[in-house]
C-alpha positions as CSV (number, residue, x, y, z in Angstrom):
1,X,120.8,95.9,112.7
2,X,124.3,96.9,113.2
3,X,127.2,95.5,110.9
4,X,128.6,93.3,113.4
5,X,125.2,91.7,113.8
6,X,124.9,91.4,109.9
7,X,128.2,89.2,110.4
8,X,126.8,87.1,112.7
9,X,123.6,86.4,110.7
10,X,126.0,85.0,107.8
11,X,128.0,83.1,110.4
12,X,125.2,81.1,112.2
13,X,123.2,80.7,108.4
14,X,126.7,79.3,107.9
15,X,126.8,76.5,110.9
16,X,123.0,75.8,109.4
17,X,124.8,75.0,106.1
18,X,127.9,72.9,107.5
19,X,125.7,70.8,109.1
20,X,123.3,70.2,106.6
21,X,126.7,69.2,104.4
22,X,127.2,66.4,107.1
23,X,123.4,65.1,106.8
24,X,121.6,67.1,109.4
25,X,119.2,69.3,109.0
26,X,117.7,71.2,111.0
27,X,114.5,72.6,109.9
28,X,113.5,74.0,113.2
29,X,116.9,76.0,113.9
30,X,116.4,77.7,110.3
31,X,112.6,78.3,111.1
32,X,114.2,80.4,113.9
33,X,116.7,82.1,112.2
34,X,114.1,82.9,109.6
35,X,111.5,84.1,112.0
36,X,114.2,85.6,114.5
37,X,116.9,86.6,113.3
38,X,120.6,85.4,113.9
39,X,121.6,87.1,117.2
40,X,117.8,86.4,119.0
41,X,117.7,83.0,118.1
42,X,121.6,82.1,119.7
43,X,120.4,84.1,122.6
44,X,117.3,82.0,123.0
45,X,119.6,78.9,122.6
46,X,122.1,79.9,124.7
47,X,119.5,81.1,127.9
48,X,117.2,78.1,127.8
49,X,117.3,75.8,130.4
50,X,116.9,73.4,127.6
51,X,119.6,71.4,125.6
52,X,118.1,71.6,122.2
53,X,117.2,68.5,120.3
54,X,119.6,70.1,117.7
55,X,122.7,70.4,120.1
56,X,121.6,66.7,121.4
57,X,121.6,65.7,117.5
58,X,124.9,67.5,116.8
59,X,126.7,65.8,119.8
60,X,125.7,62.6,118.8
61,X,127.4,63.5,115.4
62,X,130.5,64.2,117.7
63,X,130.5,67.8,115.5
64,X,129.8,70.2,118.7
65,X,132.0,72.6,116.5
66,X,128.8,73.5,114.6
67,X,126.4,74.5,117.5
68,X,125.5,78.0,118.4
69,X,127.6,78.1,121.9
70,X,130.6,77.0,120.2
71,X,130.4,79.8,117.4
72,X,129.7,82.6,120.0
73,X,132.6,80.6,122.5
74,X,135.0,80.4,120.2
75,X,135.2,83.2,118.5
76,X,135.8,86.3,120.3
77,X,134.7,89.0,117.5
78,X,131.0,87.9,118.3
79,X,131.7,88.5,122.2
80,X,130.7,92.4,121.9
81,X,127.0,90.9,121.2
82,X,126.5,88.7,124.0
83,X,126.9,89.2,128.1
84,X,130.0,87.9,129.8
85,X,127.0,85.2,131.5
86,X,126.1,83.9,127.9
87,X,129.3,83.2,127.0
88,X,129.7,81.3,130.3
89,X,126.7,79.6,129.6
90,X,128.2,78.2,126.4
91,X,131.4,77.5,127.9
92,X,129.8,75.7,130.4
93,X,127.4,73.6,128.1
94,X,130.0,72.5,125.9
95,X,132.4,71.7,128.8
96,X,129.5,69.5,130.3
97,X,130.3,67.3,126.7
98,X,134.0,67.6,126.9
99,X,134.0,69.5,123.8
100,X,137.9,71.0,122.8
101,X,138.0,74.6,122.8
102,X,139.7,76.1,120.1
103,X,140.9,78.8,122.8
């Protein structure tokens, strides 16, 4: 696993965490992360055809901020680890729920 990927682990363990502060959690997404790993999981997320029930749950909380397409979207030092199509794909998911882009 390269460094950058290390990073990324922490940051997605970390949107697991900041949602769990605001009173989800979301056993499933960690059972993932656990089984998969950081970088496999968001792309599984990101390429389903699926909205997961955690992105459903997360929009209902109006805190789309801590889903997986808005960390890879909105920050650009996790771009290197994704295709120009799977950042799309979350730009175009979080458009869809008029999310605000941070850039």
């Amino acid at each position: 696993m390269s460094p950058l990927e290390q990073k990324f682990d922490i940051a997605i363990i970390g949107i697991y965490h900041k949602a769990r502060d605001i009173g989800y959690t979301a056993s499933y997404f960690l059972q993932m992360l656990d089984r998969e790993g950081g970088l496999a999981t968001a792309k599984k997320l990101i390429n389903s055809t699926d909205i997961s029930s955690g992105y459903s749950s997360l929009w209902e909380l109006e805190r789309l901020d801590l889903t997986v397409e808005a960390l890879v979207h909105d920050h650009p030092e996790w771009h290197p680890l994704f295709t120009a199509e799977e950042i799309e794909k979350c730009r175009e998911r979080l458009e869809e729920c008029d999310y605000e882009f941070e850039n």
